[in-house]
N, C-alpha and C positions, 0 to 999 in steps of 0.2 A: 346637033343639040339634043335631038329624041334617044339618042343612045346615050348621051351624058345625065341627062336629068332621069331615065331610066335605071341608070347604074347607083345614080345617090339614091334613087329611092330604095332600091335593095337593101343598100349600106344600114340604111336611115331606120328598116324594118328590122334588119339584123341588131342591129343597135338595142335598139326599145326590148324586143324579144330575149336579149342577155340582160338588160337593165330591170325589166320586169317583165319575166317567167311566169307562162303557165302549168300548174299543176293538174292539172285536168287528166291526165296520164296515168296520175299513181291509184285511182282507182281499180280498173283494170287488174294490177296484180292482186292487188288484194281482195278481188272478187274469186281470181284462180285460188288462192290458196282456204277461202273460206268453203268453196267446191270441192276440193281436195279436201278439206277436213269431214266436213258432209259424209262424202264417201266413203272413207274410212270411218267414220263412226258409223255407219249405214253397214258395211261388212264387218265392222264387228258386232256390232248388235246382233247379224242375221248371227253368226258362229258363236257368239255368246247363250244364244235363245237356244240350241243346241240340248235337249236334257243328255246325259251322261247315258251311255250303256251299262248294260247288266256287267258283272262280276260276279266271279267263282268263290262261294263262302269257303272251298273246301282249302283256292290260293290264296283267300287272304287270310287265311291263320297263318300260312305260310309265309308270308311274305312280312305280319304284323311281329311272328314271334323272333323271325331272323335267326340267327344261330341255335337258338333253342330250339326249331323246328322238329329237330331228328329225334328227341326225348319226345316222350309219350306227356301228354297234358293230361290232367282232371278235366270232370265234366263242367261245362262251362264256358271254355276254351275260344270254341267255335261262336257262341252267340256272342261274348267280347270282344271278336275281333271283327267280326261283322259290323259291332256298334262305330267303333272305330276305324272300319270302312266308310261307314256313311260320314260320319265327322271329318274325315280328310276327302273324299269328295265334293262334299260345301266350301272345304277350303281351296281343293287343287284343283278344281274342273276349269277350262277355259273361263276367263274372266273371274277368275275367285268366289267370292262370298259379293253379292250383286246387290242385295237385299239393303245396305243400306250406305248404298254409294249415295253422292251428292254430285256427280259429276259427270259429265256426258261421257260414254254412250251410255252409262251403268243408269243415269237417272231418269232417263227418257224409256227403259225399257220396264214391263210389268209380269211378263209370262213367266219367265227364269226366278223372280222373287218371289213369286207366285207358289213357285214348285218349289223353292229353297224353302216357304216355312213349312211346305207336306211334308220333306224330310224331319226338317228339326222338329216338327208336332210328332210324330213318330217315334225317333229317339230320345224327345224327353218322356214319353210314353214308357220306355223300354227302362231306363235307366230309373223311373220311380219306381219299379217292380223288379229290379236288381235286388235291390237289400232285400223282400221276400225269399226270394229265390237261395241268396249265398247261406250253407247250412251253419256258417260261423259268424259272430259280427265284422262287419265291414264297413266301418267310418269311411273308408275312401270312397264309397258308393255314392252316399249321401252326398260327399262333397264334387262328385260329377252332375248329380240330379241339379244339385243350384246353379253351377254354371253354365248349365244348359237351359235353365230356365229364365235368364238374364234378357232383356229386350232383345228382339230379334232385327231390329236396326238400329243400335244402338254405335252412333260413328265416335263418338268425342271417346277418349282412352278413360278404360280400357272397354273397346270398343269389343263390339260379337266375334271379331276373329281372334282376340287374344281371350279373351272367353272361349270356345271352341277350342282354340292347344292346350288352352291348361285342362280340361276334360280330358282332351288327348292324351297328354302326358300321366294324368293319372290312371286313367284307363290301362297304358302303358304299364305301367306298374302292379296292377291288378292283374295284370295280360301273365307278369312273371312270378308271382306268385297262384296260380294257376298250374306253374311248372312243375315236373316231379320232385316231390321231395317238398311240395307249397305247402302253407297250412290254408289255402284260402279253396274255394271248391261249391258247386250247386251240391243241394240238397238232392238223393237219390230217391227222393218219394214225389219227386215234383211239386216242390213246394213254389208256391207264388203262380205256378202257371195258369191257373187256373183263372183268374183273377187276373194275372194278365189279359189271356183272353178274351174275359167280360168287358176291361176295357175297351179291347179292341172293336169289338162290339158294339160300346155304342158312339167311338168314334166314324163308326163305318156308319152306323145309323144317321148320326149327323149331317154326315157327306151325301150319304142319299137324300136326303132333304133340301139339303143347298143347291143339289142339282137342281132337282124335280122344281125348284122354287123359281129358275130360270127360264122351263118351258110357258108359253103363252096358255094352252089350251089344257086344263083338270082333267080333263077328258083323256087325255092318252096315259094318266097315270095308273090306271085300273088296272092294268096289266103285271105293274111293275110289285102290287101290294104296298100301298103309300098310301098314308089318310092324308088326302088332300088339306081337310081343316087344319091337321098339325103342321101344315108347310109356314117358314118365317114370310115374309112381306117378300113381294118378286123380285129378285137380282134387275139392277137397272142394266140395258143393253151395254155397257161399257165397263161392267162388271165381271161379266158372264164368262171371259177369257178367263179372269184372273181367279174364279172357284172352279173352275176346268183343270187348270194347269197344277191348283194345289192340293185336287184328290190324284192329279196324275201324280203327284209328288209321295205323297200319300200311300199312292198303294204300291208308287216303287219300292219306297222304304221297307215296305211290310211284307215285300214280298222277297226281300232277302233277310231279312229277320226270321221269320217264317224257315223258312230255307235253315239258314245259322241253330235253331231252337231246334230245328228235326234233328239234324244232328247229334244234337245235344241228350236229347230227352228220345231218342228209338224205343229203347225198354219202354221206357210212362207209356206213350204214344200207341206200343202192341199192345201192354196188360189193359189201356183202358179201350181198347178195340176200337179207335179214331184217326187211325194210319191213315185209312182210303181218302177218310171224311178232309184231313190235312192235308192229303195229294190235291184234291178237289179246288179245295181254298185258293192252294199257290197259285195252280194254273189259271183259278178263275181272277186270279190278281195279273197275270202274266197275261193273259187276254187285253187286260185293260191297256194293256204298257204297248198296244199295235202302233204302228207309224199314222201318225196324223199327213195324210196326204193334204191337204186345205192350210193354204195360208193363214188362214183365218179360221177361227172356232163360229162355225154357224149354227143357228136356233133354229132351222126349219119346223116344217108341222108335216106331219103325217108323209101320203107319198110325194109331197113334194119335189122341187126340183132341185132345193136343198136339204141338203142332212140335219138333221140334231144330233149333234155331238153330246152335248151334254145328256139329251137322254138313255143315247147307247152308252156314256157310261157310269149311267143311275143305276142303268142294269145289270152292267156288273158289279158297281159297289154294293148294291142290292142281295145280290144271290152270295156276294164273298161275305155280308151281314151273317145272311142264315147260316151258311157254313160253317160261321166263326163262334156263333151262338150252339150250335151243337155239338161242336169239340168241345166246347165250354161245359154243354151240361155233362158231356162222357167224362171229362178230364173230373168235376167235381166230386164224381162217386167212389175214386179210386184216391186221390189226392184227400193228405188229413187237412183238418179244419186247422185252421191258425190259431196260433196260438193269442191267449188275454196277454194285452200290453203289460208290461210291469208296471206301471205306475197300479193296477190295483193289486191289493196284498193277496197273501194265499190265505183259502179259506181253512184252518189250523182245527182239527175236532181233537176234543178232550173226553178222555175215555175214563172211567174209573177204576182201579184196579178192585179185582176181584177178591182182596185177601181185605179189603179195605172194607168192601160190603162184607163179608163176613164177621169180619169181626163189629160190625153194626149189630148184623142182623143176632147174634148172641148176646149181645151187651144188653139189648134191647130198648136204650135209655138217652136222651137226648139232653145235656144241657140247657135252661134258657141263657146262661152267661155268656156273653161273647169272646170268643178266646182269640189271643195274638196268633197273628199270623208274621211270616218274614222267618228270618235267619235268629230271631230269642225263641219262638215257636219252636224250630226246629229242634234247637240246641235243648230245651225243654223236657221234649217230647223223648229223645236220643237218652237223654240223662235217665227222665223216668223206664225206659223201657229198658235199659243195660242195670239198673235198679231190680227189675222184677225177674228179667233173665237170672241173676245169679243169688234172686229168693227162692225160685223158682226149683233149684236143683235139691233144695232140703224134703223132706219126706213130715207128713200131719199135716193135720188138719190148721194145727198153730202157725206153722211158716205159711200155710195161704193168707189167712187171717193179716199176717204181719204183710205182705206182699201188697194186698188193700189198703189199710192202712198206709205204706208208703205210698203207693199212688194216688191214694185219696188226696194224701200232702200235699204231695208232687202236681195235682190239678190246682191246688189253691194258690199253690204258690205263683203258676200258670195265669191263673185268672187275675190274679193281683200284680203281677209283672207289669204288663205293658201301660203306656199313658193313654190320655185319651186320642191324640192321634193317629196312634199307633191299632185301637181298637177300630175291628171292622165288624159287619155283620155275619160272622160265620159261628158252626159249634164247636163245643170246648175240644180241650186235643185226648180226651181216656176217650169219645166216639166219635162225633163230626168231625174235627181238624181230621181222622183219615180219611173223611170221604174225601175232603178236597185233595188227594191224592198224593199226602205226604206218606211216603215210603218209610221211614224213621218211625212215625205215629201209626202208622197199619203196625208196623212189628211191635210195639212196645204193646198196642192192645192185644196182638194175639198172645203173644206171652203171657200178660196178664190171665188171658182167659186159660190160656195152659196150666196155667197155678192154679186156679180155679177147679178145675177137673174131678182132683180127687174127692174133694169136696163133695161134690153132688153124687 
């Protein structure tokens, strides 16, 4: 009997259990695969935070201009292909354009976007002092400057990265007319550079300040030459990663630009004796770019038992400021002044002809009537003076006489010609109407007065 009512109750368990199932199981997996997801966004986040290494400005002409490599480029060449180094590394580096994901890992991460807008603040730096720079106009300049300028997280279409190729692509096309035989080419006097520079200037100024604005303690700023009162309000601790990572981004950019511009500009850079002072620069940008051993960007103080990162590298944004401000002021002595925009007119001087005051200063006599001026003036004036020219050729005292008389005519008729709107406030055309520099009215007075001659 204990083995029979044993055995139904098995049945009876078995029963109920197919009848109504527990689910209590399927948690489990979906706890493995939400772990598994974790991790994998956790390893790519760490390979994504990754910044990009250095590149050769002198391989990526090489590599930008592709078959045309082997011809000789115009000046320029090198700092446009550099630009468009940086622009395809925003786009190609592990994990693309980061800056304005919505989706894990990309939105959970802050360092890597961080350093993507030091770039693109850099290169729309460069590309608004293009057009200075190109010695010819260049519309397609302008239209990289605005596409570069376009929100730097801009996700709905057309989003920052189809922004980004069309720069690319135009750049591209600037890249070839560059080529031998281009019309397109930098100015040989170093135009725009200068002025580049200054910018650079006082974005590096800026960046030192953001730093220093992160340390706790005024006090250790004294070193670095920083007026503490100009500092903005303190970076809050959860901040302080994400102004670290976008002067590192910062002076990456500038430090192959820098690099691309030597190239370019050697001559500017000897005649105006700021060779060294730009070796100087690079590598003190190049210092900045050292491997961050630390996990983490930490704030210590002094000799603590942590580092301040951000202060070591206030100090180099710092010293690469003044460096950049002295090539600036060497580059502005040798480099011409820009030119006035066209929208103001040229300044036109009106000269008097000399044959015009002469025969003023003989006539000796000024009309008060006001004579026409315009194209009946002219034709007037033209009429009276081919009048005296050919009295002029007879011999006495009587053909001068007659010679007067016709021009005396010839002014009345003058004066009664025009209507009143056609009168202006100038003198009649036998002596003023030359001053105003009618060529037609100077001859017909010197003539006159040629007739004149024998007379006296």
């Amino acid at each position: 009997m204990a083995l029979t009512q044993k055995g139904a109750a098995r049945r009876s368990s078995r029963t109920e259990e197919l009848e109504r199932p527990e689910y209590g199981w399927i948690w489990k997996p979906l706890l493995v695969l939400l772990v598994v997801y974790l991790v994998v966004c956790l390893g790519l986040g760490i390979w994504w935070s990754q910044p990009p290494g250095s590149f050769d400005v002198e391989q990526a002409v090489s590599e930008q201009r592709g078959t045309d490599s082997g011809s000789p480029a115009a000046r320029g060449a090198v700092t446009t292909a550099g630009l468009m180094t940086l622009i395809e590394t925003l786009i190609d580096k592990p994990g693309g354009y980061l800056r304005n994901d919505i989706a894990p890992p990309g939105v959970w991460l802050d360092n890597m976007p961080a350093w993507e807008l030091g770039v693109l603040t850099q290169a729309r730096r460069l590309s608004s002092s293009l057009p200075a720079m190109e010695q010819s106009s260049a519309p397609v300049l302008e239209g990289v400057h605005e596409r570069l300028m376009g929100d730097s997280d801009e996700w709905l279409y057309p989003g920052t990265e189809a922004r980004l190729k069309q720069a690319l692509e135009t750049l591209d096309g600037y890249l070839e007319s560059l080529g031998e035989g281009g019309e397109a080419a930098f100015g040989d006097q170093g135009q725009g550079l200068a002025a580049w520079l200054e910018a650079i200037t006082g974005s590096l100024d800026d960046l030192g300040l953001r730093l220093s604005a992160s340390i706790g303690s005024r006090d250790e700023l004294r070193d670095l030459d920083i007026n503490a009162e100009a500092l903005p309000a303190r970076t809050p601790w959860y901040r302080v990663d994400n102004v670290f990572f976008e002067a590192r981004g910062q002076a990456w950019a500038l430090m192959h630009l820098l690099k691309a511009v030597r190239r370019d500009q050697a001559d500017m850079l000897a005649s105006a004796g700021v060779t060294e002072r730009w070796e100087l620069l690079v590598a003190e940008l190049e210092r900045s770019q050292r491997r961050l051993w630390s996990p983490l960007v930490l704030n210590g103080s002094g000799f603590g038992i942590f580092a301040n990162h951000s202060l070591v590298l206030a100090n180099h944004v710092v010293r690469a400021r003044d460096l950049a401000r002295e090539v600036s002021e060497g580059l502005a002595e040798v480099t011409p002044a820009p030119e006035p925009p066209a929208s103001e007119p040229p300044v036109v001087e009106v000269e008097r002809s000399e044959d015009a005051v002469e025969a003023v200063a003989t006539d000796g006599s000024e009309s008060d009537v006001p004579a026409p001026h315009g194209e009946e003036a002219a034709d007037a004036a033209t009429d009276a003076g081919e009048v005296a020219i050919s009295e002029s050729s007879s011999e006495g005292v009587a053909e001068g006489e007659a010679v007067e008389e016709q021009a005396a005519a010839s002014g009345e008729s003058e004066m009664s010609s025009p209507s009143g709107d056609e009168m202006a406030e100038e003198p009649s055309a036998e002596g003023p109407s030359a001053e105003e520099g009618s060529d037609d009215g100077a001859s017909s007075a010197a003539a006159a007065d040629e007739a004149e001659q024998p007379e006296n």
